[in-house]
C-alpha positions, 0 to 999 in steps of 0.5 A, spaced: 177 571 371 171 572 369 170 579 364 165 584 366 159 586 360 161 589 354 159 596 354 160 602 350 165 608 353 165 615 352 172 619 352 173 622 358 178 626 356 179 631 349 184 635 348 188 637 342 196 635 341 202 639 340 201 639 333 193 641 333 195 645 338 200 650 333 196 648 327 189 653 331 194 658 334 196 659 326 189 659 323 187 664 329 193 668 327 192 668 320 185 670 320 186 675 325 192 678 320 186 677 313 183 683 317 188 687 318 192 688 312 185 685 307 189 679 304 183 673 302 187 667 302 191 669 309 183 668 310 182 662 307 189 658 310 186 661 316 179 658 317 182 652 314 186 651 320 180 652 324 177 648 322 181 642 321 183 642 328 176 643 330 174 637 326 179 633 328 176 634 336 169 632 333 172 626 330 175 624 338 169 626 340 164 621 337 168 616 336 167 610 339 170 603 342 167 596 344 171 592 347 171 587 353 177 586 358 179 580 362 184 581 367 189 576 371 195 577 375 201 572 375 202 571 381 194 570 382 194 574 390 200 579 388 206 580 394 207 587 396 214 590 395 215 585 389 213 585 382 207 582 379 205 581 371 198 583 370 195 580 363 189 584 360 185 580 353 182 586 350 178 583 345 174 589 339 166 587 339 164 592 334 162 591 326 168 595 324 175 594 326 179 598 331 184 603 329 191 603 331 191 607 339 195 607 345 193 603 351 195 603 358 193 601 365 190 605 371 194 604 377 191 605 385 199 607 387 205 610 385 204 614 378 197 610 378 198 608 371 202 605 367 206 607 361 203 609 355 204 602 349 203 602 343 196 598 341 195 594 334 188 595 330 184 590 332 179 587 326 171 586 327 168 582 331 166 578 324 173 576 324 175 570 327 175 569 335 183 569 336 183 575 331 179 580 335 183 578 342 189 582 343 194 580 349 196 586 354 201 584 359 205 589 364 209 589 371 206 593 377 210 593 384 204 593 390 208 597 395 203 595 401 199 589 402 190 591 402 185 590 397 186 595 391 182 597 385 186 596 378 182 599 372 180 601 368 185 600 362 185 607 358 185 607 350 188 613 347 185 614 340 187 620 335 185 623 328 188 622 323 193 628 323 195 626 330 191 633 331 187 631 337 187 626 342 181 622 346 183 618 352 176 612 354 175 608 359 174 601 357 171 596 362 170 597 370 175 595 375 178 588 379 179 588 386 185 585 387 188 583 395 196 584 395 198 580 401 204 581 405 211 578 404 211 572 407 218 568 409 220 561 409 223 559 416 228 554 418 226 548 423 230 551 428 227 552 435 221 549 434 223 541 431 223 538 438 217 540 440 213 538 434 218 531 434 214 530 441 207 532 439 208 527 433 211 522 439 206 522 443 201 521 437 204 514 435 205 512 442 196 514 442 195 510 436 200 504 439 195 503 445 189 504 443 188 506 435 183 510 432 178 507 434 178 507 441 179 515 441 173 518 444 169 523 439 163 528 440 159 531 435 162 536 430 163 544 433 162 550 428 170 551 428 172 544 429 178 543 423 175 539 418 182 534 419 179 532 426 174 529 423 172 521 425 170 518 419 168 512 421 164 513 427 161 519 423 158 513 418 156 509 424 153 515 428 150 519 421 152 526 423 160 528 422 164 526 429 170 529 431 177 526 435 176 529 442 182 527 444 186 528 437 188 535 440 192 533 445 196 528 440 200 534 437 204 539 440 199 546 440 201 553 437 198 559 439 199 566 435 196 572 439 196 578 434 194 586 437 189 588 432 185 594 437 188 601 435 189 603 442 195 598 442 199 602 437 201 609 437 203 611 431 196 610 429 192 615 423 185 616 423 185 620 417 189 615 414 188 615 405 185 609 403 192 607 400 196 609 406 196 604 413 193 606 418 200 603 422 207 602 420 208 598 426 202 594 425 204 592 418 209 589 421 207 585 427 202 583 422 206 580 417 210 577 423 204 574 426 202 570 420 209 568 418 209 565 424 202 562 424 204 559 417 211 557 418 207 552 425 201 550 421 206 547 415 211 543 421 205 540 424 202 544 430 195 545 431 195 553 430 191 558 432 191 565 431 188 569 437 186 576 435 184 582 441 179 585 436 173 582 433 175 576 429 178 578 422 182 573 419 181 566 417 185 559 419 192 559 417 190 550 415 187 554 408 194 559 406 191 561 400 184 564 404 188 566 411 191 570 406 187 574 403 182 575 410 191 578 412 190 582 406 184 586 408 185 586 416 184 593 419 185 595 426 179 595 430 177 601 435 174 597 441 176 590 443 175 583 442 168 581 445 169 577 451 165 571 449 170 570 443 176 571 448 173 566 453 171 561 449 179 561 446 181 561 453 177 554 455 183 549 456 182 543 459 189 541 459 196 542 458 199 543 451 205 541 449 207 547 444 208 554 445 204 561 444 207 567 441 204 575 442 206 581 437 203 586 440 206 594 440 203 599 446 198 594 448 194 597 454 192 594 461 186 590 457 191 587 451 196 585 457 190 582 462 188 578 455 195 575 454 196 574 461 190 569 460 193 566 454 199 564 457 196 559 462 197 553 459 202 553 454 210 552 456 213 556 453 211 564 450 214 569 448 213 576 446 215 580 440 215 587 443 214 593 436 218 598 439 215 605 437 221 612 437 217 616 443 216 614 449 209 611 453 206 613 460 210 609 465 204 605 470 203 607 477 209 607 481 213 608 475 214 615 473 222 615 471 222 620 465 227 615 461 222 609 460 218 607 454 211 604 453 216 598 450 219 598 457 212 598 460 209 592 456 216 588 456 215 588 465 208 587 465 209 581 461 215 578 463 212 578 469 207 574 467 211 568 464 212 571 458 219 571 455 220 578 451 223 580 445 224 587 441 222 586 434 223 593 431 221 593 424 226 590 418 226 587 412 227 580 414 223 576 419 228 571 419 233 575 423 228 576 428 226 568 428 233 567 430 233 572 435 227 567 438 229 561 436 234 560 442 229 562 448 225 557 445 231 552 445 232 554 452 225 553 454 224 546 451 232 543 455 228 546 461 221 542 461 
């Protein structure tokens, strides 16, 4: 990573230590009894505590640090709930060496920094370039995933008597993406539809090759692995396969991203607390999915019901870090994105899988257009802990929203499970895989 300007900082905090603190209440005392009972050298000790405190205060004061930080982190997008090593190469770029000081890391969570250390003094700039380095590295658990602020690292200087301290900031801060826990899932459930999809691209090419695939110019949003190379060399412009889409099996991954679909939504939510536990969840969810299909062969698409937010999944590191800046949005989609997801000239071979919460009439409209198409679907349903308004005609006092949009959508094809929030997507997915199983026997 590349390290912000050198620049020269000045404390932000002065204060004196313990021992400061009683060396001044000392000479302040002293004084105070040279006048009372006429004693000169009760006076002398006095003005001299004063005064050794008050210059050590100065000397934190006007000292000053030149240093530059270069920050990285191991692993290089940290995982939320799991820990991460962050190095710091602090290297010294003033004339004269650094004394001995504390150093310790500014933090967005928890106790917003991290211990104090013990720092080694650093020589002068004029020193070798390995000399002048020192290498910082510490542990931080992110406890959700979002674009966080580390920095800046804080150095703790004191005088000689340890009767003062200042701390300074040095460097500015990175702005790091913390992503959620991502699972490996089994191939249960989803082999014999990727198996077919494979088939029935060998049995293409057997017939009629790769030069025979119909092509069309390259589209803002084609996937780059739909190219036809040859025909973009004869033609002179980037062509892709018309008809590489009906080779493999499709996936279809909806996401409820609009805040009228989750009732546990906060509008004065800080800036490090979610705005919806519930939507964590079905975030993380939908891109486990969305990744577990795009490794397995699937031509996956992830369908937002508000403004577009995150990027394809066929480039994880990317897709990832558009996950870890996802918010919910206050309208929805606009329908110029939605109709142009739903044109589907033909029958998929795949599946298309919903995460939704409280979805409202729209959400559900939406995701019963989504459902045409595709053999199988299935809907993972959050459940919330207080109960919904029941739809016209259902006034039974005992119902829940989750209730509601499980009916709506099963009506509508869709298979429904509750995926309440826990730790572990893989116990849902083997809640999912037999409907899948099922669904597949069936075709």
């Amino acid at each position: 990573m590349i390290p912000g300007p050198p620049r020269r900082t000045s404390p932000r905090v002065v204060r004196p230590t313990g021992r400061g603190l009683a060396v001044g209440i000392v000479g302040v005392v002293a004084v105070i009894l040279a006048y009372v009972f006429g004693r000169t050298e009760l006076l002398l000790i006095g003005c001299l505590a004063v005064l050794l405190v008050g210059a050590a205060l100065l000397f934190v004061r006007l000292r000053r640090v030149r240093m530059t930080v270069t920050r990285s982190f191991s692993p290089h997008t940290p995982v939320a709930g799991h820990a991460a090593t962050g190095t710091v190469e602090l290297r010294n770029l003033s004339r004269y060496g650094s004394a001995e000081a504390r150093w310790r890391e500014t933090l967005p969570w928890g106790a917003f920094a991290t211990p104090f250390v013990q720092l080694e003094s650093l020589p002068a700039v004029g020193s070798t370039w390995n000399e002048s380095m020192v290498v910082l590295r510490y542990e931080a658990v992110p406890p959700r995933r979002g674009l966080f602020d580390i920095g800046p690292l804080v150095i703790e200087l004191s005088d000689p008597f340890g009767f003062a301290r200042s701390e300074i900031a040095v460097g500015g801060t990175q702005r790091v993406a913390v992503i959620p826990d991502v699972e490996n899932l089994p191939l249960s459930g989803i082999t014999a539809i990727a198996d077919e999809g494979s088939a029935r691209a060998q049995r293409f090419r057997a017939l009629g090759g790769d030069d025979d695939v119909t092509t069309r110019t390259y589209r803002p949003g084609d996937a780059l692995r739909r190219v036809h190379w040859r025909a973009s060399a004869h033609r002179g412009e980037l062509m892709v396969r018309e008809e590489e889409q009906r080779s493999h099996a499709e996936a279809r991954v909806v996401l409820d991203t609009t805040r009228s679909g989750y009732a546990d939504f906060l509008s004065l939510a800080g800036p490090h607390q979610p705005q919806s536990e519930r939507f964590e969840w079905a975030l993380r969810v939908a891109v486990t999915l969305a990744l577990h299909l795009e490794q397995r062969g699937f031509l996956v698409q992830l369908v937002e019901t508000g403004p577009r937010q995150l990027t394809h999944p066929d480039r994880s590191d990317r897709f990832l870090e558009s996950v870890a800046s996802a918010t919910l949005c206050p309208y929805p989609a606009p329908r110029e994105q939605t109709a142009q997801q739903d044109s589907r000239p033909f029958q998929s071979l795949g599946v298309v899988f919903a995460v939704v919460a409280d979805a409202d009439d729209a959400t559900i409209e939406v995701l019963t257009t989504q459902r045409r198409g595709f053999e199988i679907a299935v809907a993972l349903i959050v459940p919330g802990d207080r109960p919904g308004v029941a739809p016209t005609g259902m006034a039974d006092a005992g119902r829940t929203r989750f209730d509601d949009v499980a009916e709506l959508l099963g009506a509508a094809g869709w298979r429904c499970v509750a995926a309440p929030p826990a730790e572990s997507v893989g116990t849902l997915w083997s809640t999912v895989v037999p409907l899948l199983e099922r669904g597949h026997a069936a075709r």
